[in-house]
ZAFIBA-851938 format. One line per 4 residues: number of its first residue (from 1); for each residue y, x, z of N, C-alpha, C. Coordinates in steps of 0.02 Angstrom, whole numbers. Atoms other than C-alpha are relative to their C-alpha. Example, Ala and Ser with C-alpha at 12.3 -4.5 7.8 and 13.67 -1.06 7.14 Angstrom:
2
1 = -59,45,0,-225,615,390,60,45,0 | -59,-42,-3,-53,684,357,55,-39,37
% end
This chain:
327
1 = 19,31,64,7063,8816,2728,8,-75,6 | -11,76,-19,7116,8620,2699,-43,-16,-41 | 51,44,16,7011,8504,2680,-9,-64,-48 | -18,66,49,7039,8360,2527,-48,-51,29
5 = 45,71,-1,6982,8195,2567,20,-47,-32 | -23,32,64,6983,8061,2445,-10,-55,52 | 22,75,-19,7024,7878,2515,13,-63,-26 | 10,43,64,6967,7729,2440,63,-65,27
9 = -48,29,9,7101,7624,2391,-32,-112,-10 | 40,81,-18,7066,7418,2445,-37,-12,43 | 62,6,-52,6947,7339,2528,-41,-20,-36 | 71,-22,45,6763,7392,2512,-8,-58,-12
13 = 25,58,24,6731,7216,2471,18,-38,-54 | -33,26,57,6823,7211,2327,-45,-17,-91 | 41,37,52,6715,7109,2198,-70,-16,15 | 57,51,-36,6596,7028,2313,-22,-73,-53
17 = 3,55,16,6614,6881,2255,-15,-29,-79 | 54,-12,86,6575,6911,2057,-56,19,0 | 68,3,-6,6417,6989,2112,-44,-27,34 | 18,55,-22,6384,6857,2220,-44,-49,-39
21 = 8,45,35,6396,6738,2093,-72,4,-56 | 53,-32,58,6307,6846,1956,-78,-15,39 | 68,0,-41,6149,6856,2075,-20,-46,2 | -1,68,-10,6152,6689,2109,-36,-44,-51
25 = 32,34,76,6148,6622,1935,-47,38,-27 | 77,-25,26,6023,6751,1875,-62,-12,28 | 57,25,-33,5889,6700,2014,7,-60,-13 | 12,89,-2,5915,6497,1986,-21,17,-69
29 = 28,23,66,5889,6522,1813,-44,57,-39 | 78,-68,43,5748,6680,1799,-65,-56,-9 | 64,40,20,5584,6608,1749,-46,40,68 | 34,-22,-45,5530,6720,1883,8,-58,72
33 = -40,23,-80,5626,6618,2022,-63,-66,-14 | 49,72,-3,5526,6458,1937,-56,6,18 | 92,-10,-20,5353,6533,1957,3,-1,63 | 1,-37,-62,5400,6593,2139,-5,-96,32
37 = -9,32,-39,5445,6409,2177,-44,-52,-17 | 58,31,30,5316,6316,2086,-61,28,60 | 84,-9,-41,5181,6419,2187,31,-24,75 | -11,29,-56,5282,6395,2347,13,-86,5
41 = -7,62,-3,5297,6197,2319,-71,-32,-11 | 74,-4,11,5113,6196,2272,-42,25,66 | 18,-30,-66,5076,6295,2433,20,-47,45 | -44,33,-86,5184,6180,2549,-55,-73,-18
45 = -8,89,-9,5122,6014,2464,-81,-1,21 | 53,11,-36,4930,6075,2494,-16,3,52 | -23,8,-83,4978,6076,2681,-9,-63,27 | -47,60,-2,5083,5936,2675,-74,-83,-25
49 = 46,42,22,4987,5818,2587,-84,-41,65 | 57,19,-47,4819,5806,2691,29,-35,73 | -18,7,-74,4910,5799,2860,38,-61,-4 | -1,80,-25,5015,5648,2815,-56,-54,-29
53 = 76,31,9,4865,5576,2752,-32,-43,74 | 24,20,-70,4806,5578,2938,54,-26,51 | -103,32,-59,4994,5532,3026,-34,-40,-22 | -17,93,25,4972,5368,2918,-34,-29,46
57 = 55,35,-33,4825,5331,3031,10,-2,91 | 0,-19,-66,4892,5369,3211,54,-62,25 | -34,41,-22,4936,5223,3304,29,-3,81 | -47,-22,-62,5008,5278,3464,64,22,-14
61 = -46,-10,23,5176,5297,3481,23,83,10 | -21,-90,-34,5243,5494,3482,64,-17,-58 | -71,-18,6,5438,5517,3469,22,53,-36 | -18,-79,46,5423,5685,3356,-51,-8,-51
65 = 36,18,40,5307,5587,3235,28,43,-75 | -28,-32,61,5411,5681,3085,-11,66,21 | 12,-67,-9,5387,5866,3165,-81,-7,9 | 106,-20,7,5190,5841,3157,-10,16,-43
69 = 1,-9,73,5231,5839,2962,-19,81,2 | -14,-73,-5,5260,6031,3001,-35,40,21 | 44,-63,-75,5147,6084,3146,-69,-8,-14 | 64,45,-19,4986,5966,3123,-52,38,-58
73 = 67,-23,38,4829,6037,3039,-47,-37,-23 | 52,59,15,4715,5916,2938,-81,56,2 | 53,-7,-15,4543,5928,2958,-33,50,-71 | 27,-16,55,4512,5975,2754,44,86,-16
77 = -28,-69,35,4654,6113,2759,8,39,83 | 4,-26,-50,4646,6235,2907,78,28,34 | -86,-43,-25,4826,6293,2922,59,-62,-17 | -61,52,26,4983,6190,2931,55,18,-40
81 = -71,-2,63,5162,6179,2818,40,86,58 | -11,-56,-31,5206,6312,2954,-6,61,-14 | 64,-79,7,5066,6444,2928,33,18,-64 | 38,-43,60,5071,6420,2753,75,57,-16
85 = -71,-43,3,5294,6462,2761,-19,62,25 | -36,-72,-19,5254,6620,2846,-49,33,-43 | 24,-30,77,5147,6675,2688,24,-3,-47 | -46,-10,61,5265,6614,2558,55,27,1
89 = -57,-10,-4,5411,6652,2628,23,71,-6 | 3,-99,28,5394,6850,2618,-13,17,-62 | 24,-10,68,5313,6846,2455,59,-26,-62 | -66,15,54,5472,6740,2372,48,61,26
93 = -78,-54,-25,5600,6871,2479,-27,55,-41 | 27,-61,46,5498,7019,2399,14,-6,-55 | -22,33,90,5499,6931,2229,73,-1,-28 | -62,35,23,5674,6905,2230,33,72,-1
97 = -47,-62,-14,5744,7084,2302,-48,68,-35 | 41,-53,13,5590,7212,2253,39,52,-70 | 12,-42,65,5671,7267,2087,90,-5,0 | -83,3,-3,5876,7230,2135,41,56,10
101 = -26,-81,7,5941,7408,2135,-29,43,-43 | 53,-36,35,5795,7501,2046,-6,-22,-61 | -19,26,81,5827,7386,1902,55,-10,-27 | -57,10,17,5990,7408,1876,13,85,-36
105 = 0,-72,12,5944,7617,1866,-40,-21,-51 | 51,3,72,5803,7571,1731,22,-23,-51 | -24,37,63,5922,7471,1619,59,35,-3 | -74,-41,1,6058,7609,1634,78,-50,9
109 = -90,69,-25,6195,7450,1722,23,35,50 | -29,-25,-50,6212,7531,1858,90,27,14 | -75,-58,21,6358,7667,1808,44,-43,-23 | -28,62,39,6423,7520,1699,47,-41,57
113 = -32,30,-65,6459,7419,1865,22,33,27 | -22,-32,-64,6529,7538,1979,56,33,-31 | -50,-26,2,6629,7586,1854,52,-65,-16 | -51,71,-11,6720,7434,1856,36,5,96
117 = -34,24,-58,6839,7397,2022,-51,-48,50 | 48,-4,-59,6673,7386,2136,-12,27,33 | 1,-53,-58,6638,7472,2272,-90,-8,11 | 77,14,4,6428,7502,2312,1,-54,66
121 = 10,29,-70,6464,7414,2486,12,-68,-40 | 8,69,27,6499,7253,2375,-29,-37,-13 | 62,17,19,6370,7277,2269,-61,2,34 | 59,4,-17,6238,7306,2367,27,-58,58
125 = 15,71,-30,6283,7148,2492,9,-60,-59 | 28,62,17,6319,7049,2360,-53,-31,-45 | 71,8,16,6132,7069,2296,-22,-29,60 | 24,44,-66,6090,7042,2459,14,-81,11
129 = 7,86,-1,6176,6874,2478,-4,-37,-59 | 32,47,25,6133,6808,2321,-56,-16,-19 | 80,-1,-4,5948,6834,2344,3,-45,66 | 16,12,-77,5967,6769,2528,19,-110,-24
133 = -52,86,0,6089,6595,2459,-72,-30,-44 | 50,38,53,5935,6584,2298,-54,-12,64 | 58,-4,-46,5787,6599,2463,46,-74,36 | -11,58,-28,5897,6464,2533,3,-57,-8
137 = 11,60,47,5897,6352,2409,-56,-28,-10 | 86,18,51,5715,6358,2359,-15,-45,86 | 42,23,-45,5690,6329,2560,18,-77,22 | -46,58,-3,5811,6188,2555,-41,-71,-13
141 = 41,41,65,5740,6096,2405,-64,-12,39 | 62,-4,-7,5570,6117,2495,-12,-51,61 | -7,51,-66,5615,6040,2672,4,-84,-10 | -20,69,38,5699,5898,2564,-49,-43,-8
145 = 73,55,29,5534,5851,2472,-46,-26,58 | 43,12,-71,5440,5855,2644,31,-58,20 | -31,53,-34,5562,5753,2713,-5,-61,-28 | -3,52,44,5577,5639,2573,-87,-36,7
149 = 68,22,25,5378,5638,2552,-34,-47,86 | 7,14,-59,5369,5578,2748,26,-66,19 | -47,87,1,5491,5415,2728,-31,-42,-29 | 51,51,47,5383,5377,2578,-67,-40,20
153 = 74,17,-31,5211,5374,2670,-17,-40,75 | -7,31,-69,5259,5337,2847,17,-37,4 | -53,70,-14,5387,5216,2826,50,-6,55 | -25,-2,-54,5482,5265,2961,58,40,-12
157 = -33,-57,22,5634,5367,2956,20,53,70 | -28,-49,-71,5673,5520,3074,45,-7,47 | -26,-11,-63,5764,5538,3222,56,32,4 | -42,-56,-3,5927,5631,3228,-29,87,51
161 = 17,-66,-41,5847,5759,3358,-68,37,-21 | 37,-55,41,5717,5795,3243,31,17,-77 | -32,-29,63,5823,5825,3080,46,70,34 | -18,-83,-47,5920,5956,3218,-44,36,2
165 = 42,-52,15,5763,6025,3235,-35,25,-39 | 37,-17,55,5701,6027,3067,56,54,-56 | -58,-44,33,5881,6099,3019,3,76,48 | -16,-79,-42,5886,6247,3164,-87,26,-31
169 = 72,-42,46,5680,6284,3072,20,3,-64 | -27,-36,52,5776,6309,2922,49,60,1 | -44,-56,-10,5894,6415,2985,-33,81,12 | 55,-63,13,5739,6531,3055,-7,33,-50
173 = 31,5,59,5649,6503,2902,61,81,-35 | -50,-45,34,5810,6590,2819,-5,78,10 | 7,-53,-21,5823,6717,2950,-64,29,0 | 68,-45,-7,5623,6757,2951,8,43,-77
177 = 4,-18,90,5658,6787,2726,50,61,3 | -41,-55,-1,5810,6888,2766,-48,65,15 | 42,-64,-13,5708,7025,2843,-40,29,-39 | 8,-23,15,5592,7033,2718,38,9,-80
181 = -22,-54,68,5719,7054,2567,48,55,31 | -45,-66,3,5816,7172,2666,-54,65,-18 | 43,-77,9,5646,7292,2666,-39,-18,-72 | 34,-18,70,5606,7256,2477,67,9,-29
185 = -63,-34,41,5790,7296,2437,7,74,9 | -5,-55,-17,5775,7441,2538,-44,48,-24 | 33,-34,60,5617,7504,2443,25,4,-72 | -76,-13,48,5728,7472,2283,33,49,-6
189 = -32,-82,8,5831,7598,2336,-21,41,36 | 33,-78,2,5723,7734,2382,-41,28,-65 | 39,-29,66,5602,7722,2230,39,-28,-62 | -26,25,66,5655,7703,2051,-75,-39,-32
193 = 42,49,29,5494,7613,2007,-21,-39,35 | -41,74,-3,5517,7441,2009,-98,-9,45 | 77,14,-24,5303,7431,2034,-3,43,54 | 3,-44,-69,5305,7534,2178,39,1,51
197 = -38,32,-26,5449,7467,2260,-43,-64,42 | 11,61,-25,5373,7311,2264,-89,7,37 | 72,-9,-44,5184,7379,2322,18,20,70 | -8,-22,-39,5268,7465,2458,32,-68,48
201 = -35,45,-5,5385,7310,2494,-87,-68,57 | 60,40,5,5194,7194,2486,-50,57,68 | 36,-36,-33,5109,7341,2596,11,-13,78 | -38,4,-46,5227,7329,2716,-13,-83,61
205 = 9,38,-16,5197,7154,2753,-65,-13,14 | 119,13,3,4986,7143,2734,12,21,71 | 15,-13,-50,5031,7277,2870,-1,-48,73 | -23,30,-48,5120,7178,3008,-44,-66,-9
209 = 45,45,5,5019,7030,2956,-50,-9,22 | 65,-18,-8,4847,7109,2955,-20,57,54 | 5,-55,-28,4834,7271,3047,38,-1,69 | -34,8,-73,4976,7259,3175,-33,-27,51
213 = 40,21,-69,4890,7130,3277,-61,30,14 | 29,-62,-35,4745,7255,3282,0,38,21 | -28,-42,-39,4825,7383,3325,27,-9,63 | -37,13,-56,4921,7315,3485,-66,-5,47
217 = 49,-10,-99,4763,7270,3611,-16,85,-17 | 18,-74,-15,4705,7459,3565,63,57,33 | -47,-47,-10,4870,7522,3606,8,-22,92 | -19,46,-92,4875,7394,3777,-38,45,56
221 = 46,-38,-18,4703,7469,3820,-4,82,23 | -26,-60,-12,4761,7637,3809,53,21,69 | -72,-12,-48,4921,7614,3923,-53,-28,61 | 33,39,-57,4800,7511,4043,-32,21,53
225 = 57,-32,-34,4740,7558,4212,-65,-32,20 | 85,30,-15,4565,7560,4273,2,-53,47 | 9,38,-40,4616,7441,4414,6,-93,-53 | -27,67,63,4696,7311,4260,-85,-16,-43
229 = 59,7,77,4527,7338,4143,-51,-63,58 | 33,35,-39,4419,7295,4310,30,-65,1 | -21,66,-34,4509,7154,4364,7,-1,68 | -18,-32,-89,4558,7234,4549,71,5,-8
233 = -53,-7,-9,4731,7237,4485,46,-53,24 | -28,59,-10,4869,7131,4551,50,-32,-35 | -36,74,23,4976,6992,4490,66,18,-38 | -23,-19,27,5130,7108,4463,-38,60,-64
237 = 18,-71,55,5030,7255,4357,-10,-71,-60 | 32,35,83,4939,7112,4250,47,-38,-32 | -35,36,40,5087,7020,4201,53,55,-34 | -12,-73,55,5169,7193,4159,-26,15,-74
241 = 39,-15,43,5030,7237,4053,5,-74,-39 | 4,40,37,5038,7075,3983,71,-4,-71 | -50,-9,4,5225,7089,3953,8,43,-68 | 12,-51,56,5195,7247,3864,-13,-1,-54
245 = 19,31,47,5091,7161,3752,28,-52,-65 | -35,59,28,5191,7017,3705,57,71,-53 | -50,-60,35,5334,7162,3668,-40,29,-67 | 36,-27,53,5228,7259,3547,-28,-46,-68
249 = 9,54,35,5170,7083,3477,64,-17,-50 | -70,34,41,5358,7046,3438,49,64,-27 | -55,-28,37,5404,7194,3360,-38,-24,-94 | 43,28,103,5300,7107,3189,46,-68,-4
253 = -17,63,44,5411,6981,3089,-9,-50,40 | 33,65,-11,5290,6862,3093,-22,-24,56 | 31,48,-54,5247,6832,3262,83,-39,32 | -60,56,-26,5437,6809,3292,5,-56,-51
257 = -30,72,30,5453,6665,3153,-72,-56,45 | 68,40,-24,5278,6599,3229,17,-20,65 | -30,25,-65,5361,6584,3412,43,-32,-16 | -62,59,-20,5526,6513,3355,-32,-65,-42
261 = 10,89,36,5427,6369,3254,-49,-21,77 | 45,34,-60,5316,6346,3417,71,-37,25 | -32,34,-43,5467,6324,3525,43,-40,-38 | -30,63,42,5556,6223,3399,-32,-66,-27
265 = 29,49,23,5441,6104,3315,-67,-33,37 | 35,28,-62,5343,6081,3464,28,-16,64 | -54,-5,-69,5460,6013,3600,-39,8,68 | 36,-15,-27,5325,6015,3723,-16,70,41
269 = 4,-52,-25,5320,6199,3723,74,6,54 | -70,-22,-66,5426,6282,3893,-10,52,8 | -30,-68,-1,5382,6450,3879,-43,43,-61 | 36,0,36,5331,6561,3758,-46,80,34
273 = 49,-49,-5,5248,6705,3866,-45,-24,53 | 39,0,-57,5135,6712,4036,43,-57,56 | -36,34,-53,5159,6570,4164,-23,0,64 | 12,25,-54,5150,6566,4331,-7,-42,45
277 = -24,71,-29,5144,6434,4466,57,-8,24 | -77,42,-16,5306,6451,4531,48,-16,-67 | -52,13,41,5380,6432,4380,-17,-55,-17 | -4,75,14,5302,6263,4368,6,-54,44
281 = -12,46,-56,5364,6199,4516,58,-32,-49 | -41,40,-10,5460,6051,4492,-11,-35,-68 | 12,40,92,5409,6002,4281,-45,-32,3 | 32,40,24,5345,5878,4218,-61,26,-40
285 = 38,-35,45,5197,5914,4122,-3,-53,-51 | -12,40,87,5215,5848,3923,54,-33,7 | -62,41,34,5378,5797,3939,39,73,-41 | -17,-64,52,5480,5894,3792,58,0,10
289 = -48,-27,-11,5616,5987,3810,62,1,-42 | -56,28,58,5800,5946,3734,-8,47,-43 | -31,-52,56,5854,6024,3588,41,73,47 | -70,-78,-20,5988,6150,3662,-77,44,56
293 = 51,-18,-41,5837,6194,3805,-28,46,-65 | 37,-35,21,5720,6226,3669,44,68,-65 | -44,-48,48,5879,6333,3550,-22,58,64 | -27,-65,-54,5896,6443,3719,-80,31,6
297 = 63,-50,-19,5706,6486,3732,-47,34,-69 | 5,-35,52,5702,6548,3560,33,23,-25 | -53,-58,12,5850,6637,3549,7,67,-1 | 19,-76,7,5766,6812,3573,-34,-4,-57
301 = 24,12,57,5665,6769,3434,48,-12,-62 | -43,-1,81,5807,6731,3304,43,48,15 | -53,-76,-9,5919,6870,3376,-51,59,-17 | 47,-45,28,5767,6984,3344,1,10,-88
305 = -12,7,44,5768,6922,3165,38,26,-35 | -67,-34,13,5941,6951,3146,12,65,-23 | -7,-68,12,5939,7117,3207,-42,34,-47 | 31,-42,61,5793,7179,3094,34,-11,-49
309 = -25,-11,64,5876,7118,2956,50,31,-13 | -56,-33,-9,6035,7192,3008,-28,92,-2 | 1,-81,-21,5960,7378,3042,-51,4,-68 | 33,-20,59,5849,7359,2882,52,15,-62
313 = -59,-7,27,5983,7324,2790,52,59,-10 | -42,-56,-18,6097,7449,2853,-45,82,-24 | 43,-65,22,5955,7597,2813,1,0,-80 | -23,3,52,5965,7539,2637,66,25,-26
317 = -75,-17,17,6148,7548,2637,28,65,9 | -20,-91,-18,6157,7734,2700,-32,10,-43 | 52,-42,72,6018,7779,2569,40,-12,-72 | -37,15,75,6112,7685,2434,93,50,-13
321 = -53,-31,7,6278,7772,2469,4,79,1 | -6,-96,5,6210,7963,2462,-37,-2,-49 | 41,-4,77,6127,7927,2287,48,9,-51 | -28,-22,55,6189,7994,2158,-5,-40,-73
325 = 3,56,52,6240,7882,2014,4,7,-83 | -16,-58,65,6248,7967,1822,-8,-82,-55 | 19,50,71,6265,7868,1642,-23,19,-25
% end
């Protein structure tokens, strides 16, 4: 018995670049995109604000006086421009992707598009990148004002080796947002409602946020022997078990964007797990580490990134291509 197979004629990427565009211009100019960036510019500047408040006042000299803008915690607001990015920054990626497939089935476009000289592998990346280019913009615009609002108050202007490192924490930044619109695109296309998409999308995150880091010492505890709990164990088990920990720690998002802004916007930092003493033979203590040094000790951390967004992504894209599409 033969077998027909139908093969698609072009390449799958054929009209990328119209739904690129389309995406693009519908997020810069939704009223949704404005609320999203209004609360996130409102969020950054009640950070922002207090902490150079207190720079203005620090008269010693420190060489990364513009990355304190980022890291430093005022006394009136408890969390820095840091903290507050890894709370907005999921909540705009959700906002932006939660309803980008699932609303295209509710307004019957779907069939409409595909029956045009698109292919779904088009359309569904080029939702993806023009949710990812609008998240890049908003984070752009946002760095800008910081930056800008830091020349104004300080009087000083940055450093080339901290605009490198305020440009490779945008690049994170990017990659921490990617991840979460690949898993509110990917709810998208499993549910057809747009509100339940996006609870699942919002659930998803509280989890890894809230719960995850509870969960991990009970899971450590569990794996742990009685010689580790006592404290009779030795030097290799406990840095194992520690090891373990850290691992389980970094399979959540957020603790990888929370390590690569340590080892980035803190040059200071040199490692980001368990140290030993031989490994501090021969350093300096508080001297900070170049740029390229500190790229290489957070490079599991943005390759982590990466890959979630890459394998989230990709689960979407198998789900979206065995769905059945009707007018």
């Amino acid at each position: 018995m033969q077998r027909s197979t139908a093969r698609r004629e072009g390449s799958p990427f054929t009209g990328l670049g119209p739904v690129f565009m389309k995406e693009f211009s519908d997020h810069l100019s939704s009223a949704r995109m404005m609320v999203l960036m209004l609360f996130v510019i409102a969020f950054g500047a009640l950070t922002v604000a207090p902490s150079l408040t207190e720079l203005r006042n620090v008269t010693e000299a420190d060489p990364f006086l513009f990355l304190r803008i980022f890291t430093s915690a005022s006394s009136r607001v408890p969390f820095s421009f840091t903290a507050a990015l890894g709370f907005t920054i999921p909540l705009l990626a959700i906002g932006l992707g939660f309803d980008s497939v699932n609303g295209e089935f509710n307004r019957r476009t779907l069939s409409r598009v595909l029956s045009q000289p698109i292919y779904r592998d088009a359309l569904l990346l080029g939702k993806f990148l023009g949710a990812l280019a609008t998240l890049a913009v908003a984070l752009v615009a946002l760095w800008l004002i910081v930056l800008g609002a830091g020349l104004l108050l300080l009087g000083i202007p940055p450093r080339g080796v901290e605009v490198a490192r305020g440009v490779a924490f945008l690049a994170v930044a990017i990659a921490y947002g990617g991840v979460w619109l690949a898993a509110s695109m990917l709810f998208s296309v499993i549910f057809r409602s747009t509100a339940t998409s996006a609870l699942c999308a919002l659930g998803v995150w509280l989890f890894f946020l809230i719960v995850w880091p509870l969960i991990v010492p009970t899971i450590v505890v569990a794996f742990a022997s009685p010689d580790v709990m006592s404290g009779r164990a030795s030097i290799d088990e406990t840095l194992a078990l520690i090891q373990f920990q850290s691992f389980l720690d970094r399979l959540s998002p957020n603790t990888l964007f929370g390590e690569a802004v340590i080892g980035l916007l803190n040059p200071e930092t040199r490692t980001l797990g368990p140290i030993i003493p031989s490994q501090m033979y021969g350093a300096i203590m508080g001297a900070p580490l170049p740029f390229g040094q500190s790229l290489l000790l957070i490079w599991p951390q943005i390759t982590g990134l990466i890959a979630g967004t890459i394998v989230v992504f990709a689960a979407a894209y198998i789900i979206f291509q065995r769905e059945e599409v009707r007018a």
